[in-house]
N, C-alpha and C positions, 0 to 999 in steps of 0.2 A: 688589383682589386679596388684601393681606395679610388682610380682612375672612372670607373665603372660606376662605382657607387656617387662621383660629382656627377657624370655625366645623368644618370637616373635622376639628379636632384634637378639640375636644372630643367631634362623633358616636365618632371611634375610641375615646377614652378611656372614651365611656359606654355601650360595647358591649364592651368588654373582661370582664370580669364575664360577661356571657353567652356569650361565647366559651370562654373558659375551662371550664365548665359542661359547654360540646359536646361530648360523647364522639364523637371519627372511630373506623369500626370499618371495617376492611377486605369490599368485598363478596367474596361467594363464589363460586363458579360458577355455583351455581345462581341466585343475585339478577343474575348477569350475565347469564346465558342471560336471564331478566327482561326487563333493560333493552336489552339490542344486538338481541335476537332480532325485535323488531317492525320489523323491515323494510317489511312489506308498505305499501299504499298500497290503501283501497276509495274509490270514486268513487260515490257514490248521484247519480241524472240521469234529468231528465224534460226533452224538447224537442220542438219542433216547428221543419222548416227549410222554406224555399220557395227555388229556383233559378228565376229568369226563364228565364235558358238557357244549356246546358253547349255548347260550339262548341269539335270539333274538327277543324283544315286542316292537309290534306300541301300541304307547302309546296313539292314537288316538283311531284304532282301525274301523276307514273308517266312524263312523255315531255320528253325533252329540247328539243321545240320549244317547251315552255309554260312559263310565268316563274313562275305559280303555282300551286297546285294547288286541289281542290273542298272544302265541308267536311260533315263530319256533324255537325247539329243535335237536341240534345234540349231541348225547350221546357214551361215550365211546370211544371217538379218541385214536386211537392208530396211530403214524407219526413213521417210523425207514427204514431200509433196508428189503429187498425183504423179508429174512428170518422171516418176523413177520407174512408174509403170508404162502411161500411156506415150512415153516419149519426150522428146525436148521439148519444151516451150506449145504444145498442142493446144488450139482453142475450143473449149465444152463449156457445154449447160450445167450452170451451179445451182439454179434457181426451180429447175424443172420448168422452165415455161415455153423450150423447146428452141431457143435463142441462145449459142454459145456466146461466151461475155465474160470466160476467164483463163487466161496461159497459165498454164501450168508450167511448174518447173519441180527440179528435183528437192529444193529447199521447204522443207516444211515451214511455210512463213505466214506473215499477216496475223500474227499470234498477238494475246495481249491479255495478260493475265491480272486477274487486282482480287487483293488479298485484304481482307477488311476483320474488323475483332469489334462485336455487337457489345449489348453494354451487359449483357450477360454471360462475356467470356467465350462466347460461340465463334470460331474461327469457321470466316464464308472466301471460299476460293470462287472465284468465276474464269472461266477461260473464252473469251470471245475473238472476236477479229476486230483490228486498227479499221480496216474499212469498212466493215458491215456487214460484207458475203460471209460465206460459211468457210471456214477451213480446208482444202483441199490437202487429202492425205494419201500416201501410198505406202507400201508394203511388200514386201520380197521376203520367203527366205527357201533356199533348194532343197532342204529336207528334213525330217521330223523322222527319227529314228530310233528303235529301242535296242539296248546294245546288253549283251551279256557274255554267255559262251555263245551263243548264236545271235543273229544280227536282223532287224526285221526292219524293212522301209515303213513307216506307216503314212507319209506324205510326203510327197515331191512335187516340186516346182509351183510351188505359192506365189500367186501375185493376187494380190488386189489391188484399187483405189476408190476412194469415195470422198465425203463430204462430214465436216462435224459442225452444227449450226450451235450446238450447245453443251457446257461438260461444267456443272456448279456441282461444286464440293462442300459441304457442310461437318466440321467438326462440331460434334454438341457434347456440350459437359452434363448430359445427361443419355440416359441409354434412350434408344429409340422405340423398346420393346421389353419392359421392363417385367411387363407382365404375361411376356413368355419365354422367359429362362433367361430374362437379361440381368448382371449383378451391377447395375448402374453410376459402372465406371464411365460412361459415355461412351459416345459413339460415333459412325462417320456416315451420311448421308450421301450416295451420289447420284448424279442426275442428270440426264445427258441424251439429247439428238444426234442422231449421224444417220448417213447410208454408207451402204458398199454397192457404188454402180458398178464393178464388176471383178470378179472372186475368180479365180481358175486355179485348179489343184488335182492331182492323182492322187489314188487309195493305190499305190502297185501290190501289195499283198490282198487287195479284192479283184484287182484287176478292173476299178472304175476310177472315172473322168469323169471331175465335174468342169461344164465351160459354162463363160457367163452367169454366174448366180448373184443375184442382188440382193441387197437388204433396204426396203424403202419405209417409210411412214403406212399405216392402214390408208383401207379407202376411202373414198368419200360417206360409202353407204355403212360405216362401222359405227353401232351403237355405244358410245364411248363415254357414256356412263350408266351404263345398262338399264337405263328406263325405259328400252321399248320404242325408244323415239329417234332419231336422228340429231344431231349435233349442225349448229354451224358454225365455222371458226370465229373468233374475235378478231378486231384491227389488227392484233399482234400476230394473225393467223396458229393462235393455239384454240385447244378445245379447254374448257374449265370444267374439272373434275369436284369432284363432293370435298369440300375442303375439310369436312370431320373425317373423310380417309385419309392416308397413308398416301395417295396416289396425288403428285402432283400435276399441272397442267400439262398434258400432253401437245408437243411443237405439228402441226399439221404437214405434212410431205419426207418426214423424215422418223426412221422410228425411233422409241422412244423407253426409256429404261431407267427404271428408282430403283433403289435398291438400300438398305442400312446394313452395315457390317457394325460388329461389337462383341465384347466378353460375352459367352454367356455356359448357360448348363446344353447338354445333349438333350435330346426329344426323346423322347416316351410314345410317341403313338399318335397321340393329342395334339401336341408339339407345344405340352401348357409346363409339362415340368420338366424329369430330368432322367437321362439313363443310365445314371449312376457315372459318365463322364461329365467333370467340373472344367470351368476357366478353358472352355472349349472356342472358338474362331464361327460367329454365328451370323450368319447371308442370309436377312428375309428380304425377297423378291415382292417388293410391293406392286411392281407393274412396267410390262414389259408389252409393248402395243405394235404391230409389224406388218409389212408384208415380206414374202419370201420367193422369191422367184429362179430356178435354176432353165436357162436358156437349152442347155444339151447335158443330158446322162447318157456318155459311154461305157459301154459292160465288154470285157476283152476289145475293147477297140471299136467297136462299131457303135455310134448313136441309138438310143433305143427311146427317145423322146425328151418330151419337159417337164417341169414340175413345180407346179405353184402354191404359195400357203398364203390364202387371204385372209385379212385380219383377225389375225393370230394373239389373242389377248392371256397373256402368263400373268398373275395374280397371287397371292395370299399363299408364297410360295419360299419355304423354309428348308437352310440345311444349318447341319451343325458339322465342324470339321477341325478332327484333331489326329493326332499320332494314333499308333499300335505297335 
């Protein structure tokens, strides 16, 4: 130990000399802005997941003579990039401009997420892309089943894939709707572009198939902030909505969905106060802007046409959601 302890005296001793030497110079505002100011946190991610199967059981079960209750089953999830649908490495239009210009692979990748905290304690997530295009995503899972004493398929053989151009996440230390049934714990704000260039799935207990169904951005002719007029996109290709609503800028070719989750009371009718359920789970739907397009509806097998839903605008659109 006294070994230790010379050895200590002399490093001090022969570092004096360059200590001395040191100029300390106070920093300044602006070198402190510098160094406090890097807050943020970016997350670059590429992944692929698979779930054998998500199961979930009311343990109730809805009647007091039953001990337990049924469950819904999703089996086989497969989560990655387009390529776990449309194939290996396939080349498509990300952009819609009719020009394919991206391989797709199975790796949900080109992610890049940055996590920032405002000066008002509000936690702002962003999920974009390292290179600029949109997200390519894909989806699988082989069934969607209610299981009890009896067994019922409610969907089989799911795939899609599409595109996510945007997904902001907003934690706010204040409720987002305070003045209808919120108790102003805060709340969560989400926001977000995508399509699904192409959905296929069976009902086998209806006996329908749906092929090809998309989800895109409205049209061009969509009154998208209801004055009567038509909109034309900005540089960034969004439309700007009434900044004193609730509705944020809608992304132009891709559709688009706000939404606030938060504590709050049950609805009454009005949806201003409460239905006698408290500390309820409360989704106001601020705006929800689409097209919808199903390529083939088959009934027992056979095609019986198509079906489209043009700019499909969901608004001023509330639930409240708890136990029983």
């Amino acid at each position: 130990m006294k070994g230790l302890k010379k050895i200590a005296l002399a490093t001090a001793v022969a570092a004096a000399p360059f200590a001395a030497q040191a100029e300390l110079t106070a920093l300044n505002d602006s070198a402190m802005g510098n160094v406090t100011g890097q807050a943020g946190v970016t997350i670059e991610l590429e992944t692929q997941v698979s779930i054998g199967q998500f199961k979930y059981t009311d343990t109730d079960g809805g009647g007091a003579e039953e001990i337990g209750g049924g469950s819904f089953t999703v089996n086989d999830i497969e989560l990655g990039g387009a390529g776990l649908v449309t194939g290996a490495n396939p080349i498509f239009d990300t952009t819609g401009d009719g020009n394919a210009d991206t391989a797709a692979t199975a790796l949900l990748d080109d992610l890049s997420i940055d996590i920032d905290l405002d000066a008002d304690g509000d936690a702002v997530i962003s999920v974009h892309t390292i290179s600029g295009q949109p997200i390519d995503w894909g989806f699988t899972a082989s069934s969607m089943n209610l299981e009890g004493t009896d067994s019922t398929t409610l969907i089989s053989g799911l795939s899609a894939w599409g595109m996510l151009a945007k997904l902001d996440i907003r934690v706010d230390t204040e409720d987002a709707a305070t003045n209808l049934g919120g108790t102003g714990d805060g709340s969560l704000n989400i926001d977000t572009a995508f399509t699904v260039n192409n959905m296929n799935f069976d009902v086998p207990f209806l006996a329908v198939g749906i092929q090809g169904m998309s989800i895109t951005g409205a049209g061009a002719n969509f009154d998208y902030d209801g004055d009567g007029s038509i909109m034309s996109a900005d540089a960034d290709g969004e439309f700007g909505l009434d900044p004193a609503s609730k509705e944020a800028k809608v992304m132009a070719g891709f559709a688009n969905v706000n939404m606030d989750v938060y504590k709050g009371n049950g609805l009454d009718g009005s949806g201003l106060g409460t239905s006698g359920a408290t500390d309820v789970l409360r989704v106001d739907v601020n705006n929800v802007v689409m097209d919808m397009n199903i390529a083939s509806v088959a009934i027992g097998g056979t095609s019986i046409g198509s079906v489209a839903l043009d700019n499909l605008h969901v608004q001023n659109t509330r639930m409240a959601i708890y136990g029983h």
